[in-house]
C-alpha positions as CSV (number, residue, x, y, z in Angstrom):
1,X,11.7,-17.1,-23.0
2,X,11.1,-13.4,-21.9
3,X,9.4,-12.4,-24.8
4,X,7.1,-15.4,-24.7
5,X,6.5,-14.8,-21.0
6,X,5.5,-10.7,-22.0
7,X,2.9,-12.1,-24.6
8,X,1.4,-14.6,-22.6
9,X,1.3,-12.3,-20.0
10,X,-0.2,-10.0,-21.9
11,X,-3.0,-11.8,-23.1
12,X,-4.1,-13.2,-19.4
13,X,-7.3,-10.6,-19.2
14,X,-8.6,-11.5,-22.4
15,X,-12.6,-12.5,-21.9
16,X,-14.0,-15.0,-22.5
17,X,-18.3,-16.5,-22.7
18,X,-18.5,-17.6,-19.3
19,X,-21.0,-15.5,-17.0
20,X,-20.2,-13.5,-14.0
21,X,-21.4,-11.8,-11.4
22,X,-20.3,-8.3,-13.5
23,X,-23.4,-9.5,-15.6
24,X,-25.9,-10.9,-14.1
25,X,-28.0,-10.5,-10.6
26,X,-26.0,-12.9,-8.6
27,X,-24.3,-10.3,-6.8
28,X,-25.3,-12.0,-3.4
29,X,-23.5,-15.0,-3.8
30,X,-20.6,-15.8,-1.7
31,X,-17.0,-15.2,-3.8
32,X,-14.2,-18.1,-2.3
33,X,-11.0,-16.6,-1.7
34,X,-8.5,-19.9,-1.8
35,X,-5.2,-19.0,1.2
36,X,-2.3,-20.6,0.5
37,X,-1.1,-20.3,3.8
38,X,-2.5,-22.2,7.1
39,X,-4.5,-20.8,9.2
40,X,-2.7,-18.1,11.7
41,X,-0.3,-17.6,8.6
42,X,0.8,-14.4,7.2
43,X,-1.3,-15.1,4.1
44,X,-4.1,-16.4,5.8
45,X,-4.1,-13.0,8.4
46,X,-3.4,-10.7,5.0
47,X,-6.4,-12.2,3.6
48,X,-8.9,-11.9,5.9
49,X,-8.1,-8.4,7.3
50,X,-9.0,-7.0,3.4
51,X,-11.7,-9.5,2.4
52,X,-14.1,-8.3,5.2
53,X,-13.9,-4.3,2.9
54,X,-13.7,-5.9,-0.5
55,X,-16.8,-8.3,0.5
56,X,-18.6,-5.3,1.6
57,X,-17.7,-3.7,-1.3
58,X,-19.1,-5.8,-3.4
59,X,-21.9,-6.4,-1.1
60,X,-21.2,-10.6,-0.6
61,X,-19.6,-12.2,1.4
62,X,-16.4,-13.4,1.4
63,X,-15.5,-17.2,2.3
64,X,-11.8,-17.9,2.9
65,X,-11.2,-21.5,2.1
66,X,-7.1,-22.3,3.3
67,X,-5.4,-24.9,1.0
68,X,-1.8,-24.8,2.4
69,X,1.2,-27.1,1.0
70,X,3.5,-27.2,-1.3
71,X,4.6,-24.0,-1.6
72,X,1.3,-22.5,-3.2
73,X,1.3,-24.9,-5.5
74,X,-1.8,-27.4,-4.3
75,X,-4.3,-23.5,-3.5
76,X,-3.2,-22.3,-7.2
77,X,-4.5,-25.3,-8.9
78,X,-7.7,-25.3,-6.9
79,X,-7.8,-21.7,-8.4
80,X,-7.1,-22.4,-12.2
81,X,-9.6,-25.1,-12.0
82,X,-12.3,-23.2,-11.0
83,X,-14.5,-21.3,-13.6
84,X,-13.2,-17.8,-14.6
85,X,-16.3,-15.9,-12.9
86,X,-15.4,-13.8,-10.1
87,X,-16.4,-16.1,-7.8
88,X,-12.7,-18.1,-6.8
89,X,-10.2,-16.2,-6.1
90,X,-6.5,-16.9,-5.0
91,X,-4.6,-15.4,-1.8
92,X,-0.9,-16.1,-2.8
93,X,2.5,-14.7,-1.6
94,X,5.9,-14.6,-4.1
95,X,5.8,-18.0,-3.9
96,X,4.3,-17.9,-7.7
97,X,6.9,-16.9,-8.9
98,X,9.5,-18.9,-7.1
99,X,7.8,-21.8,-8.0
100,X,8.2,-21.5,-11.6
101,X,11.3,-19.9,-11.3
102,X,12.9,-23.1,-10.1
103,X,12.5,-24.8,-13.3
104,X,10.0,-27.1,-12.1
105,X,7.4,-29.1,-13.6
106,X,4.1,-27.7,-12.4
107,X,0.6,-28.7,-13.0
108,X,-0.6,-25.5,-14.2
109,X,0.8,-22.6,-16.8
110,X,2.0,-19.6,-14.4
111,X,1.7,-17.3,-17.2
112,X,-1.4,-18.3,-18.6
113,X,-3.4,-20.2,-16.1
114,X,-3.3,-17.0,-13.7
115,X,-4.7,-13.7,-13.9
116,X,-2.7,-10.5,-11.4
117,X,-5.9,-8.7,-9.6
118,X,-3.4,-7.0,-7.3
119,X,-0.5,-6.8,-4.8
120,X,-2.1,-6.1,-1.6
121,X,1.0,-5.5,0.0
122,X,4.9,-5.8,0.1
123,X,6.9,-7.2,2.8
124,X,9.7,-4.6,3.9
125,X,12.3,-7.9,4.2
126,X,12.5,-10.7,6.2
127,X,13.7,-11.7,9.6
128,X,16.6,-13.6,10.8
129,X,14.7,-15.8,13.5
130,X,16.3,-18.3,16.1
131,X,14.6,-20.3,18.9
132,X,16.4,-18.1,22.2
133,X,17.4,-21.6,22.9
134,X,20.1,-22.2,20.7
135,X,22.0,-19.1,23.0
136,X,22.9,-17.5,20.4
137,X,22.6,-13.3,19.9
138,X,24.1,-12.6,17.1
139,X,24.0,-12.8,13.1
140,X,27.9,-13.5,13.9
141,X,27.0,-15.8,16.4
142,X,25.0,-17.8,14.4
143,X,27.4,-18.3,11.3
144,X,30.2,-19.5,13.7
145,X,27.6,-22.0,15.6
146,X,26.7,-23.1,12.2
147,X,30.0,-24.2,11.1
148,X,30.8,-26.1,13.8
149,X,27.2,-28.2,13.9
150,X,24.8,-28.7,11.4
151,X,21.5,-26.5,11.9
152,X,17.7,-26.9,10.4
153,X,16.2,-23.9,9.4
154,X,12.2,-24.3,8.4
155,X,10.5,-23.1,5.4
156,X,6.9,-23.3,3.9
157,X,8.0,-25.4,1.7
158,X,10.7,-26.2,-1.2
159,X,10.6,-23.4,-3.9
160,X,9.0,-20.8,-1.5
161,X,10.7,-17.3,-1.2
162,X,12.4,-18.2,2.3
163,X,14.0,-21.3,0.8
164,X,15.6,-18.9,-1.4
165,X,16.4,-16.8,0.8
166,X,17.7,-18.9,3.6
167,X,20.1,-21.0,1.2
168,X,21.4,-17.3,0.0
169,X,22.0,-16.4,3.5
170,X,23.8,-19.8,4.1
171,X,25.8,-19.4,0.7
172,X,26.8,-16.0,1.7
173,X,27.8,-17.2,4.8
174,X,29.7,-19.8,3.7
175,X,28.6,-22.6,5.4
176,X,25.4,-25.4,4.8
177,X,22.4,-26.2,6.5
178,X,19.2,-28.5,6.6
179,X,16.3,-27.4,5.0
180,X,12.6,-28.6,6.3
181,X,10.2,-27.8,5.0
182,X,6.6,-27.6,6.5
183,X,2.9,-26.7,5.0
184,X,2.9,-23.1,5.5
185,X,4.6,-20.4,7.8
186,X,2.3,-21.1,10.7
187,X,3.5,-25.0,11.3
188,X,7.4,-23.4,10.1
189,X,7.0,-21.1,13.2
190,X,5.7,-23.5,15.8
191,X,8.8,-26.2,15.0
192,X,11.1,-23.2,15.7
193,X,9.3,-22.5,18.6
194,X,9.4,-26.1,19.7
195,X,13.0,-27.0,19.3
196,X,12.2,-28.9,16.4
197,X,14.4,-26.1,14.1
198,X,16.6,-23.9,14.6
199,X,16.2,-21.0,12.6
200,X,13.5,-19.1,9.9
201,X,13.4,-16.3,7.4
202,X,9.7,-14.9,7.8
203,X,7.9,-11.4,8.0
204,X,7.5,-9.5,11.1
205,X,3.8,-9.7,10.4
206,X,3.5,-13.4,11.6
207,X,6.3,-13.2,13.9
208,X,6.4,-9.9,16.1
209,X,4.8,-11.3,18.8
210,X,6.3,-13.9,19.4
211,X,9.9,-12.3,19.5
212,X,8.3,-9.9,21.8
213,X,6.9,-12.8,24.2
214,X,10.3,-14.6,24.0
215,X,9.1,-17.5,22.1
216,X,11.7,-16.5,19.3
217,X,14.7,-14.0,18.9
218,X,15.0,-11.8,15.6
219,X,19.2,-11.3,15.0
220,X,19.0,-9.1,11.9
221,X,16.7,-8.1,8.6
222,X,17.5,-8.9,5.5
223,X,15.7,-5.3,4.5
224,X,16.9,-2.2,2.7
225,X,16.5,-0.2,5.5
226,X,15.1,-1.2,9.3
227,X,12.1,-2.9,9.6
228,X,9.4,-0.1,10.1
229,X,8.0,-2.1,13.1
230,X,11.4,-3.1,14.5
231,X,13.3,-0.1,14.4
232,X,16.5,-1.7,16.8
233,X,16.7,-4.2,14.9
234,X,19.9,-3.8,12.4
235,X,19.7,-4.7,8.9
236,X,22.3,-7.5,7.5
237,X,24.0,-4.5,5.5
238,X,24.9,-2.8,9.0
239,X,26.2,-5.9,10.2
240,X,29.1,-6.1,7.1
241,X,27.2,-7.6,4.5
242,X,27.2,-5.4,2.2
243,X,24.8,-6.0,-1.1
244,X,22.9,-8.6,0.8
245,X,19.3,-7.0,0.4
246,X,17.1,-9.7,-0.8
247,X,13.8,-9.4,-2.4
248,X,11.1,-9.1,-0.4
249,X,7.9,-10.9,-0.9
250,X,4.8,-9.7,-1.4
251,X,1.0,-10.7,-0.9
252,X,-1.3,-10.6,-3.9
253,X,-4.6,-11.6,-5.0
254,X,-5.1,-13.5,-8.5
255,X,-7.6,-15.0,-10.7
256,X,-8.5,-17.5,-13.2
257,X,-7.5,-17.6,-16.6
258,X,-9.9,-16.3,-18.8
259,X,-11.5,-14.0,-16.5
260,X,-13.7,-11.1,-18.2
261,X,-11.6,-7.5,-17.7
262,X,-14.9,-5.9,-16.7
263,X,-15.0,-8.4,-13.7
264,X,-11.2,-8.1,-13.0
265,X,-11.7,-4.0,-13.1
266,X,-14.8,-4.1,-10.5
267,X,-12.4,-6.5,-8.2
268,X,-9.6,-3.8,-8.5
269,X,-11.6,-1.6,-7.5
270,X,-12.6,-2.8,-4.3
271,X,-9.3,-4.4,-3.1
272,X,-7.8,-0.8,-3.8
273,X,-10.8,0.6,-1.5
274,X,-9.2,-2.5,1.3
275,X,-5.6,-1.5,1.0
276,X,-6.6,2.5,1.6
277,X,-8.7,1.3,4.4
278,X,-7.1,2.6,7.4
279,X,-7.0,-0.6,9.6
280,X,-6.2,-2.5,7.2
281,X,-3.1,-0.1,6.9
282,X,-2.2,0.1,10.0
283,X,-1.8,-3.8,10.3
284,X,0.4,-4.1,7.4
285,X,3.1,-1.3,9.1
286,X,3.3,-2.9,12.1
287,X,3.7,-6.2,10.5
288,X,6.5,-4.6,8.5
289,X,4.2,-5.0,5.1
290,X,4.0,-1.8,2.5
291,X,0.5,-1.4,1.7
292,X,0.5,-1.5,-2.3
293,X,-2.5,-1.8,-4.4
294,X,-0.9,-2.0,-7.4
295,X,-3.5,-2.2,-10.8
296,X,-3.4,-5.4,-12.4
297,X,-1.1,-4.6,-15.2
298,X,1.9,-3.3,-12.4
299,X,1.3,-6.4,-10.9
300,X,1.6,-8.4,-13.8
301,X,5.0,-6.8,-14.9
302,X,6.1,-7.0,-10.8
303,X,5.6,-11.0,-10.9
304,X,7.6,-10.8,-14.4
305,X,10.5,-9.1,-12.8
306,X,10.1,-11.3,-9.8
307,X,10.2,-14.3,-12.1
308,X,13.6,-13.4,-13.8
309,X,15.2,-12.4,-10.3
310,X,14.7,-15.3,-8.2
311,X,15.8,-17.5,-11.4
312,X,18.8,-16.2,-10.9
313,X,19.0,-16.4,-7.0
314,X,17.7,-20.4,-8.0
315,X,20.7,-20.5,-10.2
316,X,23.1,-19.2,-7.8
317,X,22.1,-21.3,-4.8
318,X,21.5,-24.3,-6.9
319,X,18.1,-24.5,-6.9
320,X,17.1,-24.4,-10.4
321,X,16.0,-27.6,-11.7
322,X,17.3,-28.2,-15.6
């Protein structure tokens, strides 16, 4: 399986006859960036605070076009069915490779259908997220509340990194809860908010204010180290588990199959001009995002390795379909 993945992989920049704006005068014409998040969501904000420098850039303009749902799934086919020009590209988070790491049928080829532009950014870990509600203060707290009732915690949707990550928590903590899950963060954040759930894994990117305004309270990080942005906020290591650093998820840019390398290069090249920006850096650190950049080639062997860790995490928390 590995080794077919590496050669399939490798041969995702491969060109082919279809024109582009690298080779003609059509420079001027608008490039569609498909979000799979909502709008208000982490993608969604990610997106649109680099496509403003990479439009300019590339002198056009940039048209976000959110397609939210199923985990990714429903913005990544828009993307593979789109001609392999320049001019559709996909905002996606880890969620890629999530989604084929649970073993499940997709309409698309991950490894083949897809093309890695570049990893805009890398979240520093997630967020252990309650509604203040629920009275409780504490990672400890929580797990002891848990066993006693039965507790929802929201995700974007089955298969997406903080389904993963939430059922690992629950595993590790040795008790169960209700997964349910919505079309993006953004709707994820408002039923926990609401009432409607009771807990959520998600970035300090789409969350910070809130916790700060009192809409939600952040117990712990699942990070290596503290949250950048949140620096009193403990990490679940400090709080006795030891070993539980998960992987955090990143926020990358991808496109079509088939798409010529010169036109993949000149796209590099000006999402690596967005992620030096420094606004643009400045709103992933307080957000608790690393600013990455990576060429496509890293990022090609980072959603590899991401593909082969979460299958195991899917394994573990029984989430791989056979």
């Amino acid at each position: 399986m590995r080794k077919t993945v590496l050669c399939t992989l490798g041969a995702l920049a491969l060109a082919t006859a279809h024109p582009s704006w690298a080779q003609s005068d059509q420079s001027n014409r608008p490039i569609r960036l498909i979000v799979s998040s909502a709008a208000g969501g982490t993608g969604d904000t990610m997106a649109r605070a680099a496509s403003k420098v990479v439009g300019d850039d590339l002198g056009t303009n940039i048209v976000v076009d959110n397609r939210p749902g199923a985990s990714g799934i429903i913005a990544t086919q828009a993307l593979v069915k789109a001609a392999p020009d320049g001019y559709t590209l996909l905002h996606t988070s880890s969620s890629l490779a999530t989604n084929a790491a649970t073993g499940r049928k997709l309409p698309y080829d991950t490894m083949k259908d897809i093309v890695p532009l570049s990893n805009l950014a890398t979240s520093e870990g997630y967020l252990v997220l309650v509604n203040p509600r629920l009275g409780v203060n504490s990672v400890k707290e929580l797990i002891e509340l848990s066993k006693q009732k039965t507790l929802n915690y929201g995700s974007p949707g089955p298969g997406n990194p903080i389904h993963f990550h939430t059922e690992a928590l629950a595993q590790r903590a040795g008790t169960k809860m209700t997964h349910v899950p919505y079309k993006g963060l953004a709707p994820a954040l408002t039923a926990l908010i609401s009432g409607e759930i009771q807990l959520v894994l998600a970035p300090a990117i789409a969350t910070r204010g809130h916790i700060e305004a009192g809409r939600m309270r952040a117990l712990a990080s699942v990070s290596k180290a503290r949250i950048e942005a949140l620096p009193k906020l403990p990490t679940m290591e400090e709080l006795g588990f030891k070993g539980f650093v998960l992987v955090g998820g990143w926020q990358g840019w991808f496109a079509p199959g088939g798409t010529p390398p010169a036109v993949l290069n000149k796209l590099h090249s000006a999402i690596k001009k967005a992620v030096m920006d420094g606004d643009f850096r400045k709103f992933c650190r307080t957000g608790g995002y690393i600013p990455t950049g990576s060429s496509p080639a890293e990022f090609r062997k980072q959603v590899l390795s991401d593909y082969e860790k979460f299958k195991e995490i899917a394994v573990a928390v029984g989430l791989r379909q056979k």
